[in-house]
N, C-alpha and C positions, 0 to 999 in steps of 0.2 A: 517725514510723514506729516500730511497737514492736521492740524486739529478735526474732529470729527464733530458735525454740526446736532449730533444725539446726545451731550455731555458728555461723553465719557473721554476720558483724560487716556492720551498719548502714552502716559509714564504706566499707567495703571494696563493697557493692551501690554505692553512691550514684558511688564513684569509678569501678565498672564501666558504668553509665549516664551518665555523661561523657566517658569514655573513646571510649564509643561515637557519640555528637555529637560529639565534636570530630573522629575520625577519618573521619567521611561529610563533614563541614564542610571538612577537610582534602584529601580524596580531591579533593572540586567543586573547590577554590580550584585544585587542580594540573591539574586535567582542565581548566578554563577557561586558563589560561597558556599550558596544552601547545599547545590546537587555535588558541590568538593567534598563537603563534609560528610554526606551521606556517602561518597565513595570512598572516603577514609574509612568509614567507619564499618564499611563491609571486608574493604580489603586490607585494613591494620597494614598498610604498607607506609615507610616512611618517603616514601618517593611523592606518593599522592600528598604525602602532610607537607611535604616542600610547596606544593603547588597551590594548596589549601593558605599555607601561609603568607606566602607572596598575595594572595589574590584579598587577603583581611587586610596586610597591612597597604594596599591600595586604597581599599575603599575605606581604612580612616587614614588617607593620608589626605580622599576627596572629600571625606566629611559626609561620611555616609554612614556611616557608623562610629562610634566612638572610640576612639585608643585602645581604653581599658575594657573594653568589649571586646576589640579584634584579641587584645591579650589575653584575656578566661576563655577566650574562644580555641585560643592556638594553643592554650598549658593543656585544655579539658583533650582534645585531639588527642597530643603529644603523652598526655597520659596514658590513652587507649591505646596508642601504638609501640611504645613503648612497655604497658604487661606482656601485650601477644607476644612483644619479642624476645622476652623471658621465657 
């Protein structure tokens, strides 16, 4: 890409066109946790926490959330499903 004769820097486009992917890519990964969680939470099933789980430790494995967020996230779950099933 040749330089743009308006000043604007080549590195500084290229890092606004990522910026932009990653934050739609970001947006999905939270929007798909969010509506898992709420379907955990209706249906106290451990089948849905498996699927809940896998999809937290995804998105901190991309860095979309943090570790020990995806973890209070999956114990606070795994609590709820766990009384129902008592």
């Amino acid at each position: 890409m040749a330089k743009l004769k308006t000043g604007r820097h080549t590195s500084a486009l290229k890092a606004q066109r990522q910026s932009v992917k990653r934050n739609s890519r970001n947006k999905g990964l939270k929007k798909t946790i969010h509506l898992a969680a709420k379907k955990v939470l209706a249906s106290k099933n451990a089948a849905d926490l498996k699927k809940v789980s896998s999809a937290l430790d995804k998105a901190a494995k991309k860095g979309v959330i943090h570790k020990k967020a995806a973890a209070r996230k999956k114990s606070r779950l795994a609590k709820v499903v766990n009384k129902a099933a008592k």
